[in-house]
N, C-alpha and C positions, 0 to 999 in steps of 0.2 A: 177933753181931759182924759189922758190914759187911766184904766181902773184894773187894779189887781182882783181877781178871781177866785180868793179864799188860797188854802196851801196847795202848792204842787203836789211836791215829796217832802221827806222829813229821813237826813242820812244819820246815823250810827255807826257805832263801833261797837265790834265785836272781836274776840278773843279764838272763839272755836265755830269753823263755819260749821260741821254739823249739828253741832247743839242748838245754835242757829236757825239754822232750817226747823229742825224738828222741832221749834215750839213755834216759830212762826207759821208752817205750813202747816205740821202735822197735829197743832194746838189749837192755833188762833182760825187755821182754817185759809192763811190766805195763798194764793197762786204765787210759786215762782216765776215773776215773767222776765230776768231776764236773768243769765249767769254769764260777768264781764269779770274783767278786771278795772284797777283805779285805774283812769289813763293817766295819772300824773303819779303812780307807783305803779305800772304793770307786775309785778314781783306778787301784787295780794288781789285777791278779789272784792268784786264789787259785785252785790247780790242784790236785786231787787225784787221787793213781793209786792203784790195788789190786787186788787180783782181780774175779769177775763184775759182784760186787755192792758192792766197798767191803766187805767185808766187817772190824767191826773187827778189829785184829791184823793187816790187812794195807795198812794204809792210809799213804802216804807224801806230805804235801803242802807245796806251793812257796810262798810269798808269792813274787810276781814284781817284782821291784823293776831296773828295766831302767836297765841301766850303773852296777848297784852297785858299789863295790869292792872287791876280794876282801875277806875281813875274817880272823878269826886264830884259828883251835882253839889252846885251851886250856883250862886250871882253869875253870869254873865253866859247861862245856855238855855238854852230850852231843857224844863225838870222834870217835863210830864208831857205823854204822848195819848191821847182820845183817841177814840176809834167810835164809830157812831155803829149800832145797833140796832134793830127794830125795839118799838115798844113793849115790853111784858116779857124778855128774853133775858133777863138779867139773871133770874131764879135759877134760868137753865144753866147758864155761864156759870154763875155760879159751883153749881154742882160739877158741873166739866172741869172747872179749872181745879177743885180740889180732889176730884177724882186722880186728877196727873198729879198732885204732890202740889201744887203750886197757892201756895196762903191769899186768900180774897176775904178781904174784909166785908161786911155786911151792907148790902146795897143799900147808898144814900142818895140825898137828892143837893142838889147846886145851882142856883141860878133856873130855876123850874125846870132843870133836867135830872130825874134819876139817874145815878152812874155807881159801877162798884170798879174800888181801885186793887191794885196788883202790880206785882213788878215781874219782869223777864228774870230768864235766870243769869245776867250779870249784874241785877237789881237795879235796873233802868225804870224809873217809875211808869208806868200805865194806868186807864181807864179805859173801861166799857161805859159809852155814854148811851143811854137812849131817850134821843131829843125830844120836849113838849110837842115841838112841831113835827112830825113825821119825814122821813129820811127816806125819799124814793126811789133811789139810788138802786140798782140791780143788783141783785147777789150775783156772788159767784156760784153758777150748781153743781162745778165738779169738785170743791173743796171736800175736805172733810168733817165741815159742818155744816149739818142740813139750812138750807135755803132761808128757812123761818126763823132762824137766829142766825144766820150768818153775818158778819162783819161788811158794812155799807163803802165804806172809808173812813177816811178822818173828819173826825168833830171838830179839834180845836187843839193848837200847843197851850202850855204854860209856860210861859219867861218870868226864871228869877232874875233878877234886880239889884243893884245896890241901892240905887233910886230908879221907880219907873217915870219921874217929871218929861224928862227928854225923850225917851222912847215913846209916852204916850203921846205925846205933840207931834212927832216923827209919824205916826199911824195916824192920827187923826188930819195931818195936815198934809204932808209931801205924800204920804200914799194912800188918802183919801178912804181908811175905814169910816166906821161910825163908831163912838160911844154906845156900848151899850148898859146892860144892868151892872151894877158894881157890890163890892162887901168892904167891910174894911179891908180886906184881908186883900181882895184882889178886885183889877178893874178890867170892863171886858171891852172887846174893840170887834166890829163885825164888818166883814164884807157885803151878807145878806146873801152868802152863795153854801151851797151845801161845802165844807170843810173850811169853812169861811169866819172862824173864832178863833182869836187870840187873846190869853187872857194874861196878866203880869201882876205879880208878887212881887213887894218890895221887904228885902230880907238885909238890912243895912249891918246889920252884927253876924251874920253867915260866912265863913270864911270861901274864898271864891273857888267856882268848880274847875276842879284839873280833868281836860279832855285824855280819854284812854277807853276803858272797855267800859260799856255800861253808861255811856255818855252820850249827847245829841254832837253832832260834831258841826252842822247847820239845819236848818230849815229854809225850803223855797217858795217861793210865791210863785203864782198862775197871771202868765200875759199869754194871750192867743198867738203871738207871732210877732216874725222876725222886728217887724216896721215897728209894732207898740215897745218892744223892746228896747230898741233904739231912742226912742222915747223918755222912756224910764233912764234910761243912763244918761242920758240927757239932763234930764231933770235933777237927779241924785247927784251928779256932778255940779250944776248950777246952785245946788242946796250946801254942795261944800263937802261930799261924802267921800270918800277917795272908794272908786270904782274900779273894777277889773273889766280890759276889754273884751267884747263877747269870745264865750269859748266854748267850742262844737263839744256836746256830748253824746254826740251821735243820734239819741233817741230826741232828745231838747240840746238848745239853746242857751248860753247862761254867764250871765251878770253877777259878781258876788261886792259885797261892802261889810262893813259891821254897822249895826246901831249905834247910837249912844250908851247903854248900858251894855256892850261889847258881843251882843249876840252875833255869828253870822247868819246873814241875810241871804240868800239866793234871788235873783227872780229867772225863772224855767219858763220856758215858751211850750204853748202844747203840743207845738207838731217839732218834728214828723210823726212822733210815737213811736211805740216797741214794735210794732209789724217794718219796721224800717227794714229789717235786716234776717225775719226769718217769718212765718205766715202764723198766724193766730192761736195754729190748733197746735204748736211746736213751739210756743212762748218758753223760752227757760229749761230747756231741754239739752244744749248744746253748748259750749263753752262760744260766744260771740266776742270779736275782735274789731276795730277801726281797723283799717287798711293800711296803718303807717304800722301796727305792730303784728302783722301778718305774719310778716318771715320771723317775729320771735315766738312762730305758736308752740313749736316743738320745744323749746326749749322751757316756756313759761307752764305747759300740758304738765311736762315734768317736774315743776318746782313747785304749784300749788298739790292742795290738800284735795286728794278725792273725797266726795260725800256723799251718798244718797238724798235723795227725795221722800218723804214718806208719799203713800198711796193713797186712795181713801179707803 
């Protein structure tokens, strides 16, 4: 039986790529590792952050869409993005984040994990989670948060819902999570892999979210490779899901559907990775192209938004 490997990546939409950057790098502490464009809109960028290497499960990316408008969380996206933490670092975050201007409510606990929540600044919900179970996951040591609170990857999404019936049957059945601890309020579904939690909200009176700035635009799941993929659309097909044939994203591999409660779904393969196309210690340095839009570099160079990087 094919088995999904907790979240790949988790894509967004953003409005201003430098504002961008400087709260995901120069905030949150995570590595730019790769700076593309959408290949299916060359015209905007596609910004990806994570740890050293991209590593999947920590990977968090922007479609850049400059002077979008806010748009509207709701039933049918992902409304909340985790990020996993070391234990006893919540205090510190804390104080970091409102040090930058940025509102963090008072660390609580969920499901026997402490977490304090926050939003980006196009008010895209967030947490800092730090797991019961320890998160051994490597820092990144060149961010600019020290190592000992640094950002792991990802914990877990949240999917609102109009109803979560179909979608949880969907996880527990054709993509083989597990049930895990539940509330009224929400039911959790686990892989058993570090960024390996999903949790769903059923919000049947919510009016449904309009994708634009400050929105999930999908989430991916983790197959090791090409064969298990193949697989997987296999199955999603024989299950009745209307599937997209795979499609080269240069770094992964990718299959897309919607759930029944209308989320898009990804599944990313984990090779070849972000060294595909430039070497480890120059991750996100460089504007990187596929080969079919080569001959439009000059022209695309010119049309996006210069930004800087912060430093540490």
């Amino acid at each position: 039986m094919a088995i999904l490997h907790g979240i790949h990546h988790v894509t967004a939409i953003t409005g201003d790529a430098q504002r961008n950057v400087d709260f995901y790098v120069g905030l949150l502490g995570l590595r730019l590792v790769k700076k593309t464009v959408n290949f299916d809109d060359p015209t905007s960028y596609h910004l990806y952050y994570g740890d050293e290497l991209g590593r999947p499960g920590s990977v968090m990316t922007f479609f850049v869409w400059p002077g979008a408008p806010r748009g509207r969380q709701g039933p049918g996206q992902v409304t909340t993005i985790a990020f996993s933490v070391p234990q006893g670092s919540l205090d510190w975050w804390a104080t970091h984040l409102r040090a930058a201007g940025v509102p963090a409510g008072e660390a609580g606990s969920r499901l026997g994990d402490e977490l304090l929540a926050f939003a980006d600044p196009e008010g895209m919900l967030l947490e800092l989670v730090a797991p019961a179970r320890p998160d051994t996951r490597p820092a990144w040591t060149g961010g600019t948060v020290p190592a000992e609170q640094a950002i792991r990857g990802f914990h877990s999404v949240t999917l609102s819902l109009i109803g979560e019936e179909e979608t949880a049957r969907l996880l527990s059945g054709t993509l083989g999570f597990r049930p895990g601890p539940a509330t009224a309020e929400r039911a959790r579904f686990e892989t058993g892999d570090a960024a390996g939690v999903v949790d769903l909200r059923s919000l049947p009176d919510a009016p449904p979210g309009v994708t634009a700035a400050g929105t999930v635009h999908h989430v991916a799941w983790r197959t090791p490779d090409d064969a298990t993929q193949l697989t997987w659309r296999d199955l999603l097909a024989e299950a009745g899901f209307d599937v997209t044939p795979v499609l080269d994203r240069q770094y992964f591999h990718s299959i897309y559907f919607r759930e029944p409660g209308g989320v898009l779904f990804e599944i990313a393969t984990d090779v070849p990775g972000f060294t595909f196309d430039e070497p480890a210690a120059h991750l996100g340095t460089a504007l990187r192209l596929p080969p079919r839009l080569e001959p439009l570099r000059s022209e695309l160079e010119q049309r996006l938004p210069p930004f800087t990087v912060p430093a540490r």
